[in-house]
LOKEVO-796942 format. One record per residue (C-alpha): residue number from 1; residue in one letter; x negated, z negated, y negated. Coordinates in pm, whole numbers, plus 32768, in hexadecimal, padded with zeros to 4 digits. Last residue first. Layout:
BEGIN
R_n_res_u_w_v
R_NUM_a_X_Z_Y;
...
END
This chain:
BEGIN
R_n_res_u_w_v
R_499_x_5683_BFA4_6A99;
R_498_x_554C_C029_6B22;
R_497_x_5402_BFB6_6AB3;
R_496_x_52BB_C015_69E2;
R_495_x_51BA_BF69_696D;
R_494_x_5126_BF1A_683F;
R_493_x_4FA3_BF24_67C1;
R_492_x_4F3B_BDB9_6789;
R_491_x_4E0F_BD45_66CD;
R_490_x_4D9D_BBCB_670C;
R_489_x_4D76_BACA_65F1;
R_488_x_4D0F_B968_664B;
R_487_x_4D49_B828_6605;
R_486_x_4C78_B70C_66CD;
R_485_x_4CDE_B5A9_671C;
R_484_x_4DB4_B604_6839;
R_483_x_4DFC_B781_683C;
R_482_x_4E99_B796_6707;
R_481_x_4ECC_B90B_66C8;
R_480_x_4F34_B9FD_65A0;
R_479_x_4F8E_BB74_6627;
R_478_x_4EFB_BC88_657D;
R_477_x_501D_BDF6_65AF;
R_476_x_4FAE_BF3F_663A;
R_475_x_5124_C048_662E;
R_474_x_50FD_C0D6_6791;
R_473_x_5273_C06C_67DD;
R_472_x_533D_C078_66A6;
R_471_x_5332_BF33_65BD;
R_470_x_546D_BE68_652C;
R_469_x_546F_BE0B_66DA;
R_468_x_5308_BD3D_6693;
R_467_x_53BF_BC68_6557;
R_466_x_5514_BC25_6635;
R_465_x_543A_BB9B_6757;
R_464_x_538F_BAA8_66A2;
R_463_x_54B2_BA37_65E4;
R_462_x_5548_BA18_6767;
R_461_x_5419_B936_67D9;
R_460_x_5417_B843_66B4;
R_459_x_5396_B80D_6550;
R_458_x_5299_B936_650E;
R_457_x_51E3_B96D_63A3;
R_456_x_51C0_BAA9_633C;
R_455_x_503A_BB17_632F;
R_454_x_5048_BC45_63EF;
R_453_x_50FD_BB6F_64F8;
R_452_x_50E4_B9FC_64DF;
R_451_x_50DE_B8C3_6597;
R_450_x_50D9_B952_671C;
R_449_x_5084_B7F9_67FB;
R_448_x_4F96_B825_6908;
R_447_x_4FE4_B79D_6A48;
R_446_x_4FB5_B8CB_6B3E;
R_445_x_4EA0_B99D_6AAA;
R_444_x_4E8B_BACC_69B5;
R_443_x_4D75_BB91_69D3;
R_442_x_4DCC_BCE7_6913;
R_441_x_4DF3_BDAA_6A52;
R_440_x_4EDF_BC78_6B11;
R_439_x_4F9C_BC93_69D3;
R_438_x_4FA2_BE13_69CD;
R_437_x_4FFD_BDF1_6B5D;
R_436_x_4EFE_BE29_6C55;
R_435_x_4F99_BD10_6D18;
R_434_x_50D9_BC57_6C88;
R_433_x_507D_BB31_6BE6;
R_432_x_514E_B9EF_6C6C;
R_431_x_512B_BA26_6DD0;
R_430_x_5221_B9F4_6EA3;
R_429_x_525B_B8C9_6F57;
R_428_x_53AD_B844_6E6D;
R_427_x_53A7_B78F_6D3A;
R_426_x_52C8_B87B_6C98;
R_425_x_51C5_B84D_6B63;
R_424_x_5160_B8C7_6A0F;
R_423_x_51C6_B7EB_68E0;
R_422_x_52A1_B86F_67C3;
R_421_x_524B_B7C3_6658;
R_420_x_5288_B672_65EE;
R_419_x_52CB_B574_66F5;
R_418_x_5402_B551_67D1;
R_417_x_5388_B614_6900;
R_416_x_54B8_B638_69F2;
R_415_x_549E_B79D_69DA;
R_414_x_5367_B7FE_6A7B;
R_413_x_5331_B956_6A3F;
R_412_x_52DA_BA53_6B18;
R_411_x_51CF_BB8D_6AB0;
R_410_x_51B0_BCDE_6AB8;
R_409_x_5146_BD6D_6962;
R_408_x_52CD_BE05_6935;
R_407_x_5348_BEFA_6843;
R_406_x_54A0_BF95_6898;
R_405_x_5535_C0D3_694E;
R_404_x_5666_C15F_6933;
R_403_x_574F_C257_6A2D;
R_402_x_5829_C39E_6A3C;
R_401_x_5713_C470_69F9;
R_400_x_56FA_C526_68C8;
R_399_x_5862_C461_683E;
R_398_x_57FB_C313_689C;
R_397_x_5679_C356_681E;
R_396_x_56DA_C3D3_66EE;
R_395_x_57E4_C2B9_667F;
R_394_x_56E9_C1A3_66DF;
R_393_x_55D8_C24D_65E5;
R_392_x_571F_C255_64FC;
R_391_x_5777_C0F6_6531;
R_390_x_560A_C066_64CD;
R_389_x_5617_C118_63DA;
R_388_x_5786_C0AF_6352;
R_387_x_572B_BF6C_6364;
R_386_x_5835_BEB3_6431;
R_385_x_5929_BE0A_6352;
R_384_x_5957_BC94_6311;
R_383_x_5A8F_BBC6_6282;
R_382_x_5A92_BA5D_61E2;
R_381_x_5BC6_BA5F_60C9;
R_380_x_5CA1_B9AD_6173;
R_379_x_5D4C_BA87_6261;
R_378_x_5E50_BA73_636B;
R_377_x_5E3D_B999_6496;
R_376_x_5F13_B9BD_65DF;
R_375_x_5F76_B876_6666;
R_374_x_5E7F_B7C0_6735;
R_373_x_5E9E_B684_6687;
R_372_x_5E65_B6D0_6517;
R_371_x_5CD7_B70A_6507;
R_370_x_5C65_B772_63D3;
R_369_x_5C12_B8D7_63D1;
R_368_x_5ACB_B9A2_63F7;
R_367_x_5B17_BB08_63E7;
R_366_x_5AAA_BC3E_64BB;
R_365_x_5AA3_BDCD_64DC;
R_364_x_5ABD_BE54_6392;
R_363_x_59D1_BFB8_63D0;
R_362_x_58B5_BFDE_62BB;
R_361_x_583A_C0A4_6176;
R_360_x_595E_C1D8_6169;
R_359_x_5926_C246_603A;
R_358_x_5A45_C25C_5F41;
R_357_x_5955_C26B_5E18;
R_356_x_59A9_C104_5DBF;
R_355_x_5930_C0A8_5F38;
R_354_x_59EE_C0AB_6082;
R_353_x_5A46_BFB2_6198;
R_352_x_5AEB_C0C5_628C;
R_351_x_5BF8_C028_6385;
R_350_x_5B7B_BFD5_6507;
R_349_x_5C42_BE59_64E9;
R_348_x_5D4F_BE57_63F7;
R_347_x_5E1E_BE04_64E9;
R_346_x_5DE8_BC84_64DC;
R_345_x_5DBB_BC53_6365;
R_344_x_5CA4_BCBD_6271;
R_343_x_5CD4_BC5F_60F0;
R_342_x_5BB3_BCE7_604D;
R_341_x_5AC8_BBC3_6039;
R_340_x_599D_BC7C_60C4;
R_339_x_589E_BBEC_6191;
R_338_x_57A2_BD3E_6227;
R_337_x_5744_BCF6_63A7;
R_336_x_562A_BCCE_644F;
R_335_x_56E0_BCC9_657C;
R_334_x_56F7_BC58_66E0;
R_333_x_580F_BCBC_67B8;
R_332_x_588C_BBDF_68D0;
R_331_x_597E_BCBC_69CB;
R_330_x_5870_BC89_6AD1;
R_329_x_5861_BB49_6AF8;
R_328_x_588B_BB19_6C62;
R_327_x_59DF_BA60_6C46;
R_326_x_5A75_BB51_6B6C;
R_325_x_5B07_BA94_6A1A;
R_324_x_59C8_BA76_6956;
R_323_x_5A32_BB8D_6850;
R_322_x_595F_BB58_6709;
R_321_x_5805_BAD7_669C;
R_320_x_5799_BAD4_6544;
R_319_x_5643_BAF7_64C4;
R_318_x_5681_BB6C_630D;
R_317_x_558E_BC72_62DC;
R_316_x_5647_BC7C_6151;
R_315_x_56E4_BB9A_6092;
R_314_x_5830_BB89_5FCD;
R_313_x_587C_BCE2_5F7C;
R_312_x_59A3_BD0A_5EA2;
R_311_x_5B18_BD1A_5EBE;
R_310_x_5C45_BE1F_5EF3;
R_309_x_5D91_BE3F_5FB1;
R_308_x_5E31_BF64_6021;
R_307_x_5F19_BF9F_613A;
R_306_x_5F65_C0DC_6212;
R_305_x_6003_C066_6337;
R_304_x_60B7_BEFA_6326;
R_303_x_6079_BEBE_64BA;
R_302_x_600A_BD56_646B;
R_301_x_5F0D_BDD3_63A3;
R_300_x_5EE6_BF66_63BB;
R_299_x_5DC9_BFCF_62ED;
R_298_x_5D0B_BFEC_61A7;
R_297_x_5C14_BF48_6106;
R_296_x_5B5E_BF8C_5FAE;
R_295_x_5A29_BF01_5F1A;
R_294_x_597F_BE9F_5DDD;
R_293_x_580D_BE40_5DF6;
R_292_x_57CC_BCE9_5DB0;
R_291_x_56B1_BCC2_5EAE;
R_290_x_562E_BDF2_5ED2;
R_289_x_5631_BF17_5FD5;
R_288_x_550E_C024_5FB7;
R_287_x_54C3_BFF0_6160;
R_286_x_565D_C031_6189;
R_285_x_5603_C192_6126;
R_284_x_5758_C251_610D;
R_283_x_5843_C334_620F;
R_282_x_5922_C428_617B;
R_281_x_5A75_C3FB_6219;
R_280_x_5B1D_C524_62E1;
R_279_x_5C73_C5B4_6296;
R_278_x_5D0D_C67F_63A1;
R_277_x_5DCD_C7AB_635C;
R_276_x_5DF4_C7F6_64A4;
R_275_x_5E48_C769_65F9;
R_274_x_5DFD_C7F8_6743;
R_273_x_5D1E_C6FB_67B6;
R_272_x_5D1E_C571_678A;
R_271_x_5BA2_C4C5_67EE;
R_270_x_5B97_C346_67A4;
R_269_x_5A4D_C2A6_6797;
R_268_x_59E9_C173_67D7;
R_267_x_5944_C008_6718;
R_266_x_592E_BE70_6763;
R_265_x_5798_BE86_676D;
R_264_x_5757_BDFD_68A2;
R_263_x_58A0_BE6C_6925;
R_262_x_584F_BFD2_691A;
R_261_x_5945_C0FB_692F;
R_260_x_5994_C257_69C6;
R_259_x_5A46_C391_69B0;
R_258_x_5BD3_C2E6_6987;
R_257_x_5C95_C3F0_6991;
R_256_x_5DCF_C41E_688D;
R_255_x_5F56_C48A_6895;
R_254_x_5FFA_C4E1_6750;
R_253_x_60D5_C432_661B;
R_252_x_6161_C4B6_64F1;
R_251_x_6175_C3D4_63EF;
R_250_x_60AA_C4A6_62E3;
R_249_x_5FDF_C37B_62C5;
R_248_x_5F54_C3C1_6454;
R_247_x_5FD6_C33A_657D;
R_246_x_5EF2_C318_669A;
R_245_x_5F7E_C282_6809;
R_244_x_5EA1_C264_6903;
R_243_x_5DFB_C2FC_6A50;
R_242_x_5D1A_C269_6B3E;
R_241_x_5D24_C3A8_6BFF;
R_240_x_5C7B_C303_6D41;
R_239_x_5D20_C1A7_6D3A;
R_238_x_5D23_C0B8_6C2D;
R_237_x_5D93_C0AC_6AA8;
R_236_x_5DB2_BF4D_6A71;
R_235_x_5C35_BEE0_6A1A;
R_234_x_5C97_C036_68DB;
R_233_x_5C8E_BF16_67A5;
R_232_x_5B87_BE41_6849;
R_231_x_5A83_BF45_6810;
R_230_x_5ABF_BF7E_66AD;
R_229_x_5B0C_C0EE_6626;
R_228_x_5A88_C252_65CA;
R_227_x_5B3E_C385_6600;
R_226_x_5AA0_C4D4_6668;
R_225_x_5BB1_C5E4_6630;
R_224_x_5AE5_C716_660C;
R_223_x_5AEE_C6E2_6478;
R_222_x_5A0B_C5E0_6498;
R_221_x_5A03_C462_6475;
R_220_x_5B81_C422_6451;
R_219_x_5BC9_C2A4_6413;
R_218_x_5C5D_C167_650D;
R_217_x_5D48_C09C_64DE;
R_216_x_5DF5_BF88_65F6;
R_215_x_5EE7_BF3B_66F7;
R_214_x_5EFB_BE70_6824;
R_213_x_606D_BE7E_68E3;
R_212_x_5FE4_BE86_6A58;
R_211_x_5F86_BFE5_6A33;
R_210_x_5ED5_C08F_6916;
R_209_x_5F7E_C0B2_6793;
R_208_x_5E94_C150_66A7;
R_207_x_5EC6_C19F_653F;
R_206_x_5E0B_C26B_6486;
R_205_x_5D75_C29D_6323;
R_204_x_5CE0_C3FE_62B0;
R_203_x_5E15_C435_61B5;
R_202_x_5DDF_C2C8_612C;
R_201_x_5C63_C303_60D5;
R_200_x_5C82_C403_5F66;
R_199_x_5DCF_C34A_5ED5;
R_198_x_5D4D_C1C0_5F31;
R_197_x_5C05_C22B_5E5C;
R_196_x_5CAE_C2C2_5D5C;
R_195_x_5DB4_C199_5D4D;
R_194_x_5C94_C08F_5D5D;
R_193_x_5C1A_C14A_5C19;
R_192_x_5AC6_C1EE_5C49;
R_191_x_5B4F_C30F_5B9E;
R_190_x_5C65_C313_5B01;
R_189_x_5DAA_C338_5BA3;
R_188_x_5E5C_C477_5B43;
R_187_x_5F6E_C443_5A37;
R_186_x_60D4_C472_5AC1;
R_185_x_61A0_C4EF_594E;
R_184_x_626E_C3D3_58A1;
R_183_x_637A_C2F0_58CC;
R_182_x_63B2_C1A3_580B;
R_181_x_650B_C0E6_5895;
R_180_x_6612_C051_57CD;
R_179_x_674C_BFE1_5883;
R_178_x_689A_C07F_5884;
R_177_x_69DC_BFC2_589D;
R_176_x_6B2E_C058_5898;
R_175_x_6BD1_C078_5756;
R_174_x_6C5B_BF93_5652;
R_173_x_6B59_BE76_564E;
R_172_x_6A45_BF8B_56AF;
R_171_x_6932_BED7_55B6;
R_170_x_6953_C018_5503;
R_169_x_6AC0_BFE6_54C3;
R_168_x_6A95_BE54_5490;
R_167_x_6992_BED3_5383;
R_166_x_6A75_BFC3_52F6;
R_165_x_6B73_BEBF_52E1;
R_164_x_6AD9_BD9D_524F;
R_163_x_6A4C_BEA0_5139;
R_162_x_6BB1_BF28_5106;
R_161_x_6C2A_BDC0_50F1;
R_160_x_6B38_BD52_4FFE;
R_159_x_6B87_BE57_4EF3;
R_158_x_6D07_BE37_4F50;
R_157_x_6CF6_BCC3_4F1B;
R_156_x_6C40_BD07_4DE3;
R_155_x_6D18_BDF1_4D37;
R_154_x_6E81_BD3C_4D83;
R_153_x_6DB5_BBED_4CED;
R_152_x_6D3F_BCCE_4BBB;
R_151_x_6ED1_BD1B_4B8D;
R_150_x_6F6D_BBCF_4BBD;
R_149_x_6E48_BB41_4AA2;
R_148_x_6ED0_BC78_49C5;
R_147_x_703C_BC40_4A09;
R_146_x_701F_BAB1_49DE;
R_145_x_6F4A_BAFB_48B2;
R_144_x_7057_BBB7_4802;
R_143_x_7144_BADC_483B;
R_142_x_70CE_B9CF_4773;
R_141_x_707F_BAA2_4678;
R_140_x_71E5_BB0B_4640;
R_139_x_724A_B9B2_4692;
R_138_x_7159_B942_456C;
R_137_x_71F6_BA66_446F;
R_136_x_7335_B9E6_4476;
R_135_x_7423_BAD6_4545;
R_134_x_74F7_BBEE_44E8;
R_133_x_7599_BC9D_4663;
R_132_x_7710_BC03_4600;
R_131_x_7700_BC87_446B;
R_130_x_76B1_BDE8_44DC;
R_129_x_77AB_BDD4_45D5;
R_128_x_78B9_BD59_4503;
R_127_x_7851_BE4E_43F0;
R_126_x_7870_BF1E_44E2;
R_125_x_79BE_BEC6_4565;
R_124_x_7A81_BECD_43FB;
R_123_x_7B16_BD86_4377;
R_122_x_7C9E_BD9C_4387;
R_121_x_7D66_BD96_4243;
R_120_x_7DD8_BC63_41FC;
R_119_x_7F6F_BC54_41C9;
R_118_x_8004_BC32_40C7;
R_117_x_80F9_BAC5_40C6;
R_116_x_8243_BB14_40DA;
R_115_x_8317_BA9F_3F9C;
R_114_x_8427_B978_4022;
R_113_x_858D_BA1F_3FE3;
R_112_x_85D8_BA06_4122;
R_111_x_8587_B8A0_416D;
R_110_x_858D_B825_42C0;
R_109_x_85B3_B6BE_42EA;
R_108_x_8472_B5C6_4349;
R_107_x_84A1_B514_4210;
R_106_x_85D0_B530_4147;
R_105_x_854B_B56A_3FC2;
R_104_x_84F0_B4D6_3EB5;
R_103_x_8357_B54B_3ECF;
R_102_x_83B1_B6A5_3F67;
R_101_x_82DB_B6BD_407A;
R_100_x_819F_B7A2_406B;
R_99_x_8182_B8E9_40BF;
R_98_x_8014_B954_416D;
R_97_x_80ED_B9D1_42AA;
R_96_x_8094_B907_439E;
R_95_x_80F5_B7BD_42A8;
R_94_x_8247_B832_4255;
R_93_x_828B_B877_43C1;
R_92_x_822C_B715_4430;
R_91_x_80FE_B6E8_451D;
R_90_x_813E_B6D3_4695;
R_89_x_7FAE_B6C5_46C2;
R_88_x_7ED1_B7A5_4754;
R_87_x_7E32_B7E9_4612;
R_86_x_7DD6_B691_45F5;
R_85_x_7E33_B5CB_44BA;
R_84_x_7D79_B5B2_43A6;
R_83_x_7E84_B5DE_42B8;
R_82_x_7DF4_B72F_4222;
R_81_x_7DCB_B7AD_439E;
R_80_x_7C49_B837_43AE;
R_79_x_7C16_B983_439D;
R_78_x_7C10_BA76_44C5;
R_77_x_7ACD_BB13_452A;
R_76_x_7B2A_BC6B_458B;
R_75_x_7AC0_BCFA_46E9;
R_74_x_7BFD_BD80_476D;
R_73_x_7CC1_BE00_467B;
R_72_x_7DAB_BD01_4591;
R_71_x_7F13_BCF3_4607;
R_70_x_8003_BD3C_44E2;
R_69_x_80A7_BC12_442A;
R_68_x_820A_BC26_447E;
R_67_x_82E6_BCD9_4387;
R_66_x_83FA_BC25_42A5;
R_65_x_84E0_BD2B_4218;
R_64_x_854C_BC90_40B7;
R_63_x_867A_BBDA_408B;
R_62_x_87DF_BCC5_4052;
R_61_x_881B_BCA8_3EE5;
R_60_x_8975_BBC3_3ED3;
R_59_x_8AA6_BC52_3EA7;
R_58_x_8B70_BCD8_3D4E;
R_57_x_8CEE_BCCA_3DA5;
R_56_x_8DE8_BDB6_3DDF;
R_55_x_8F5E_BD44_3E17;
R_54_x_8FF8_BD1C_3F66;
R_53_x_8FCE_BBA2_3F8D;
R_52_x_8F75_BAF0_3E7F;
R_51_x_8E2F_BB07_3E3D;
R_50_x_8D13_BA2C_3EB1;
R_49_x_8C3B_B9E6_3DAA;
R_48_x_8AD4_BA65_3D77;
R_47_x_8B18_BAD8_3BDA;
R_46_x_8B8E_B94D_3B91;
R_45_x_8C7C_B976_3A75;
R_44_x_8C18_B934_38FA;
R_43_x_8C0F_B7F2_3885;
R_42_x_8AC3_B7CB_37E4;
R_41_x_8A1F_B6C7_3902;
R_40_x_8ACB_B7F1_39E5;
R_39_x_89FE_B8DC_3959;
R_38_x_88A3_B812_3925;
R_37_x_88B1_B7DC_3AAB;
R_36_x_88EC_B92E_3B0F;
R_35_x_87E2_B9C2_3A51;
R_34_x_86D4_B8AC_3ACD;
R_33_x_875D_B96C_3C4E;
R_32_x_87A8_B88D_3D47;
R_31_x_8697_B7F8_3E48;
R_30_x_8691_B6CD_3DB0;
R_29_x_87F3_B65E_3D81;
R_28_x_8891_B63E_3C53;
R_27_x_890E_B54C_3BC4;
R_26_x_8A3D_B511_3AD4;
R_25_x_8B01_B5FF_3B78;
R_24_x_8BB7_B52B_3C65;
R_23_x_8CEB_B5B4_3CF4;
R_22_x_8C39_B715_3D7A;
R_21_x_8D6F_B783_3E74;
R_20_x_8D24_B756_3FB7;
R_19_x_8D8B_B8C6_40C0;
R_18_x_8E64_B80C_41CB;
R_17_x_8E4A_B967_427A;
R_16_x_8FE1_B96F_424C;
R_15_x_8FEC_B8EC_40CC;
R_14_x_915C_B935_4071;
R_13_x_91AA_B7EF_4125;
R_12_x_90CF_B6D6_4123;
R_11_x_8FB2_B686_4162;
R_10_x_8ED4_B5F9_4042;
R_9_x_8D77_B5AD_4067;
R_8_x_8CAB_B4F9_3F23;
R_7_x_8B3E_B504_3F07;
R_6_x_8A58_B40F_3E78;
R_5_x_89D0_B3DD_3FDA;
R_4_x_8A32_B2B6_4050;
R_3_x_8B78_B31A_3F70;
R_2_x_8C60_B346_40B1;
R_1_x_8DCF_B360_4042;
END
């Protein structure tokens, strides 16, 4: 007999299932009926007994159906285990269920006759949701501020990055590059504008290429085909035709005559025929010239046809002396010549000098250059022209007769004197006064000394000559003598002489 738990076992026989048999009845156990416990503490006999076997017996009440706790929908905020113990936890069944254990009872057994536990009913969704998105009033201010501040710095980078791109768009960043240029109707050069002027003489402006390579400008006179140019620019062009090369501004290039020239005074004329259309230069008054006066040049320098430049007039009856290079003298020109400093260059020589009405005023035919070893000079800023009067009487006589004349009063000059003024003498055994010339008329002696001519002081023999050529023959002029101690003042009427 076992009575570690107040219970007494009997097998034996007439008990197959070893069914026990209540011997103690003076407790009972805890999870008996109270009803049960008062009976058999009265006498009576125990209602949950085993029968005997084969006769009809009262049973036990079957224990109640214990369900599992039903799975909670997704979402729901589970309570808290009562015990404090994590949900995840191997809890016992008493405690998962809300039951608890019996107080006298075997702990960790199950108990059928333990009352479930209800279960919760499940919190609804919404009011899940609705209790998730509630915040405290700071975080919903909080975030407020981060959308607004997130949403001006959206705006702004958008507002600057349209303008950033329109201007990279219209700067060509995205397209191919197009730079700004101002257009506008041609406007007609106003008059007395280097441009006017340039417009009106360029179509009458030549070119002119003679043999042996020297080249140089020249300008129409007349409509017949007369063209005017220096002396030393058509030396080349030899034999009986003396013919050169004239190109015009058009480009196109013809075939000219050389009808006659004059070394003394550095000018000839050009004659081209069958060409129309020609463009001849209206001739000024180099006599009305002044100091400051604007001017234009145009020529050929360094065979550069048809350039411009522009400058003033530096001084006027200017004595130069040119050429030098024949043996006998006879290329030397004398001038009194107009000083510009309109850039002149080698080639330039025979161009028009003209005034601010386009005028043509004198013919470039020299510059004074510093000397650089032989090489070939270029300008700076000394240049002289031909009067133009002087070039058109010149001009006339070359194309009426095929030859000039110049002043003379018929007398030689002695060179080697060093003093002031030109004296009159010979090295050689001819006389130094030519007979019955206008010297020898006027009664000028050998070893006077010229001073001045109609008042202009004289410095030398070739300023002497320069001031009688500026005359024509006939033309009277007052010579200033020292003849020793004495001055005197004879009259002159000029000469005439063959180039």
């Amino acid at each position: 007999m076992d009575k570690g738990n107040g219970v007494e076992r009997r097998d034996g026989p007439g008990h197959p299932w070893g069914s026990p048999d209540r011997a103690d009845r003076g407790a009972a156990s805890p999870a008996e009926p109270a009803g049960a416990a008062s009976g058999a503490a009265s006498g009576s006999e125990d209602p949950y007994s085993t029968p005997p076997y084969g006769q009809p017996g009262p049973w036990a009440p079957a224990p109640p159906v214990q369900r599992p706790d039903p799975t909670p929908p997704a979402g729901v905020r589970l309570p808290p285990p009562a015990d404090g113990g994590s949900l995840g936890g191997a809890a016992p069944l008493a405690a998962s269920s809300g039951a608890a254990a019996p107080p006298d009872g075997p702990s960790g057994r199950y108990n059928p006759w333990a009352a479930s536990a209800p279960v919760p009913a499940p919190v609804p969704l919404a009011a899940t949701a609705t209790a998730s998105q509630e915040r405290p009033p700071r975080s919903r201010g909080r975030s407020f501020r981060l959308v607004a501040g997130a949403a001006l710095l959206a705006l702004v980078a958008g507002v600057l990055g349209g303008v950033v791109g329109v201007q990279l768009e219209r700067g060509g960043a995205f397209s191919e590059v197009r730079l700004p240029q101002t257009s506008g109707e041609v406007v007609a050069a106003p008059d007395g504008s280097i441009a006017a002027i340039a417009n009106a003489l360029l179509p009458g402006v030549v070119t002119l290429h003679a043999a042996g390579g020297q080249s140089g400008t020249g300008f129409v006179l007349d409509d017949r085909g007369h063209i005017l140019t220096n002396s030393h620019v058509v030396t080349g062009a030899s034999g009986a035709s003396r013919l050169v090369d004239v190109t015009f501004s058009s480009g196109d290039t013809v075939s000219g005559q050389v009808v006659g020239g004059h070394g003394g005074y550095d000018l000839a004329v050009v004659k081209v025929s069958g060409v129309s259309g020609l463009t001849p230069l209206e001739l000024g008054d180099s006599d009305l010239v002044r100091v400051g006066d604007p001017v234009v040049a145009i020529g050929s320098p360094f065979g550069l046809a048809g350039t411009v430049t522009s400058g003033i007039i530096s001084a006027t009856e200017r004595p130069i002396t040119a050429g030098g290079e024949q043996a006998d003298g006879s290329d030397i020109s004398y001038v009194n010549a107009l000083q510009t400093d309109a850039p002149i260059n080698p080639g330039n020589s025979g161009g028009p000098l003209a005034d601010a009405d386009g005028r043509v005023i004198g013919v470039n035919s020299a510059i004074r250059s510093v000397d650089n070893g032989g090489s070939e000079a270029g300008s700076v800023g000394l240049g002289f022209a031909i009067p133009i009067n002087q070039a058109k009487d010149v001009a006339e006589q070359l194309i009426n007769t095929g030859r000039a004349t110049h002043p003379v009063i018929g007398v030689t000059l002695d060179t080697r004197y060093a003093g002031e003024g030109a004296r009159v003498g010979s090295s050689t055994d001819d006389p130094s006064v030519v007979p019955d010339s206008p010297a020898d008329l006027a009664g000028v002696r050998d070893g006077d000394v010229i001073t001045a001519v109609d008042g202009q002081r004289v410095l030398g023999a070739d300023e002497l000559i320069i001031k009688i050529r500026s005359h024509r023959p006939g033309d009277q002029l007052t010579l200033t003598i020292e003849r020793g101690d004495q001055e005197l003042t004879l009259d002159v009427v000029l000469g005439e002489s063959a180039g």
